[in-house]
C-alpha positions in Angstrom: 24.2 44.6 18.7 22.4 41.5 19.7 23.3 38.2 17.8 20.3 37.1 15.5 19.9 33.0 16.3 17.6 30.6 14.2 15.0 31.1 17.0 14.8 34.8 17.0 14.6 35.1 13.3 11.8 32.8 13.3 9.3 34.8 15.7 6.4 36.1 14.3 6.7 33.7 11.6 3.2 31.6 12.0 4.0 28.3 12.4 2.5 25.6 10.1 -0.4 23.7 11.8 0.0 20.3 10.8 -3.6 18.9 9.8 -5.2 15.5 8.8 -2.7 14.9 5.8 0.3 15.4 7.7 -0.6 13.5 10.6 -1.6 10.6 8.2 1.7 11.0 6.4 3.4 10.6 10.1 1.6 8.1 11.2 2.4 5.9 7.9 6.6 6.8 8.8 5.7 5.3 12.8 3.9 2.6 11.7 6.2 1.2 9.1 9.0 1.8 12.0 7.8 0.3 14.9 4.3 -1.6 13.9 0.9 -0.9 15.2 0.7 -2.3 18.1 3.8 -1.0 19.7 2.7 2.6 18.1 1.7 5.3 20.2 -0.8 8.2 19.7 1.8 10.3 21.8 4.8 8.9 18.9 2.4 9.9 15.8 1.7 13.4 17.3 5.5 13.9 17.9 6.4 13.1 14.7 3.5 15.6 13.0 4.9 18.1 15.5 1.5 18.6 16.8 0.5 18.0 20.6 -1.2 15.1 21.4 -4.2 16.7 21.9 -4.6 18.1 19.1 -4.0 15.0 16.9 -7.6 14.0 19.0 -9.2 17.7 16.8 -9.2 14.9 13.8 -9.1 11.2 15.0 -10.5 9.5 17.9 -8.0 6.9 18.1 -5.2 4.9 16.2 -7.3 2.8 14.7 -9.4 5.6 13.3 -5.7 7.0 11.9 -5.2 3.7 10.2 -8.5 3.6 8.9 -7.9 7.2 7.4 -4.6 6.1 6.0 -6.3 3.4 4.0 -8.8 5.5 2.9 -6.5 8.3 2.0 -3.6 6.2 0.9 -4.5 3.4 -0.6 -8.1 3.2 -1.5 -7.7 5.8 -4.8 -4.9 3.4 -6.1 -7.1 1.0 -6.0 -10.0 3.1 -7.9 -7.0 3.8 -10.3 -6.8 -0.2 -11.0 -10.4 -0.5 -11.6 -10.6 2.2 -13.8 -7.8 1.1 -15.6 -9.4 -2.2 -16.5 -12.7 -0.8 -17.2 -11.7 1.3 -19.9 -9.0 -0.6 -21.1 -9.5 -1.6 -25.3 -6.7 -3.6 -25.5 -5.8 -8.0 -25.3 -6.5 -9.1 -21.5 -2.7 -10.5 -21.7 -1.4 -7.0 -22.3 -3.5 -5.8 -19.7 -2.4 -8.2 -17.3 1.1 -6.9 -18.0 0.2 -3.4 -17.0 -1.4 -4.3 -13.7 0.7 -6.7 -12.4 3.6 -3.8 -13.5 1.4 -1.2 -12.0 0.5 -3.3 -8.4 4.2 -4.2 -8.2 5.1 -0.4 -8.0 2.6 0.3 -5.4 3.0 -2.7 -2.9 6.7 -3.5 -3.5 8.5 0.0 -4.3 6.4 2.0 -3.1 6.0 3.4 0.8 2.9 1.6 0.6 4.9 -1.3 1.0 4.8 -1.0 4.9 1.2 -2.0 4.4 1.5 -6.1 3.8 4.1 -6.3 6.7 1.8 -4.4 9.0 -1.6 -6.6 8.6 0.6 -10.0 8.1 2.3 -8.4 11.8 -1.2 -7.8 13.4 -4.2 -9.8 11.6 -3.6 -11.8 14.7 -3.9 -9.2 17.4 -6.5 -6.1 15.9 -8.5 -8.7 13.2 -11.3 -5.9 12.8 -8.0 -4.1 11.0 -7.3 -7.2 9.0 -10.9 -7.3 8.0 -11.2 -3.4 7.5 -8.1 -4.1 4.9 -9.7 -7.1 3.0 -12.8 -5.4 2.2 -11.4 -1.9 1.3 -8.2 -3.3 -0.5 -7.8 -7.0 -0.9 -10.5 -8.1 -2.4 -11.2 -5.1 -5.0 -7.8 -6.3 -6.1 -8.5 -9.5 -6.6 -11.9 -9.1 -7.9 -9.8 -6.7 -10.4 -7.1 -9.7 -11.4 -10.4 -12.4 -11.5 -12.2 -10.1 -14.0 -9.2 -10.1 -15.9 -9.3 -13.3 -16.4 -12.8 -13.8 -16.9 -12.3 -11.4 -20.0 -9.3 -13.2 -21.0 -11.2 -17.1 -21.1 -14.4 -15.0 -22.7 -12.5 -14.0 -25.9 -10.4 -17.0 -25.8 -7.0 -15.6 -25.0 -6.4 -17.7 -22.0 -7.7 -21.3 -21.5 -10.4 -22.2 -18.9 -9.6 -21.1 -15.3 -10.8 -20.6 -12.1 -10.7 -16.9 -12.3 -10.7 -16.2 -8.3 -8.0 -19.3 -8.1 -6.1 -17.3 -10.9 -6.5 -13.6 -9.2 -4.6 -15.2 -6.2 -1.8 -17.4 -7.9 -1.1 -13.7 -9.6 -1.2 -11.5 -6.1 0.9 -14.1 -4.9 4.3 -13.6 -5.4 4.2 -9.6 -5.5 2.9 -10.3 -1.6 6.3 -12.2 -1.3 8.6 -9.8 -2.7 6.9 -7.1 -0.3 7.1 -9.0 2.5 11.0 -10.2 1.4 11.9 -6.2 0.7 10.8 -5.2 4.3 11.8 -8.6 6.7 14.5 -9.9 4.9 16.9 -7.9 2.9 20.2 -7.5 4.8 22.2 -4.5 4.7 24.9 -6.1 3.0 22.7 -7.1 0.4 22.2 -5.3 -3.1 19.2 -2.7 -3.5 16.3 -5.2 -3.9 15.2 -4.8 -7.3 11.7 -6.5 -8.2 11.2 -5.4 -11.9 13.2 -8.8 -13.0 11.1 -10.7 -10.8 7.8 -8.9 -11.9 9.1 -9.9 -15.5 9.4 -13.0 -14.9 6.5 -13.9 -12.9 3.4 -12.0 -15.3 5.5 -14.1 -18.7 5.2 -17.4 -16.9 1.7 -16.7 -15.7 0.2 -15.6 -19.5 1.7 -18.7 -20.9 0.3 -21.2 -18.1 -3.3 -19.2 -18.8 -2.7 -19.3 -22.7 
């Protein structure tokens, strides 16, 4: 009687094709190892287990994969943030709170976290990239964090402020503690942890706006 290996008993199983999702998802995992720059269509395709030719069935290039990956992995947590302050009822300090919470979880513990360290890495290099990230990304958040505080001053929670100033004094140090998590935590190092910091940055900020 013949031995059954792995490889026999998977013939005539169909194997799974991987489509636009999954090569997204892989390109994400090369990207936040090696950067864009050094990436490879040929690395992306290999880690979908596709071919390289069919990765070109769904995108044109890498930078039409990292423009997808925005789009796809990013952009709706964005919309989630807008939505979130359009239909929020309660103070603007408490809201605050729960989007500085909410942002922190995306761009610091979060795999989206590759994200920061990638555009910082190659603004210089692909700057149609940087610029396809502000518009789609950076600046809905902060128009997000200036309308905040635009409702805040309005109904007299917080004092008189630049509100644009404001939005970027309160991006600022979740930015850091991305960048921090994926340059500059050692191995030897604890897990980095950023809910104290999170804490204490959104207390100080409502009681320098109050």
């Amino acid at each position: 009687m013949r031995a059954t290996t792995s490889s026999t008993r998977r013939r005539g199983r169909p194997r799974k094709i991987a489509g636009p999702d999954d090569i997204l998802a892989a390109a994400l995992r090369v990207f936040a190892a090696t950067g864009y720059s050094r990436a490879r269509l040929e690395d992306v395709a290999r880690e979908a287990g596709i071919s390289k030719a069919a990765l070109y069935l769904y995108f044109d290039g890498k930078q039409a994969i990292f423009e997808a990956l925005v789009r796809s992995a990013v952009v709706p947590n964005v919309e989630r943030l807008e939505a979130l302050v359009a239909g929020w009822q309660g103070n603007s300090a408490d809201l605050l709170r729960n989007l500085i919470q909410a942002i922190g979880r995306l761009v610091i513990e979060s795999e989206l976290s590759a994200f920061p360290k990638l555009i910082v890495a190659e603004a210089a290099n692909f700057p149609d990239l940087a610029q396809f990230y502000r518009t789609q990304v950076i600046e809905r958040v902060l128009g997000v964090l200036a309308s905040i505080v635009s409702r805040g001053v309005a109904s007299g929670e917080f004092r008189p402020a630049d509100p644009a100033l404001s939005a970027r004094l309160v991006i600022a140090p979740l930015l850091f503690s991305t960048l921090w998590k994926t340059c500059f935590v050692r191995d030897d190092e604890p897990r980095f942890d950023p809910a104290p910091l999170l804490s204490l940055h959104v207390e100080t900020l409502i009681r320098g706006l109050a």
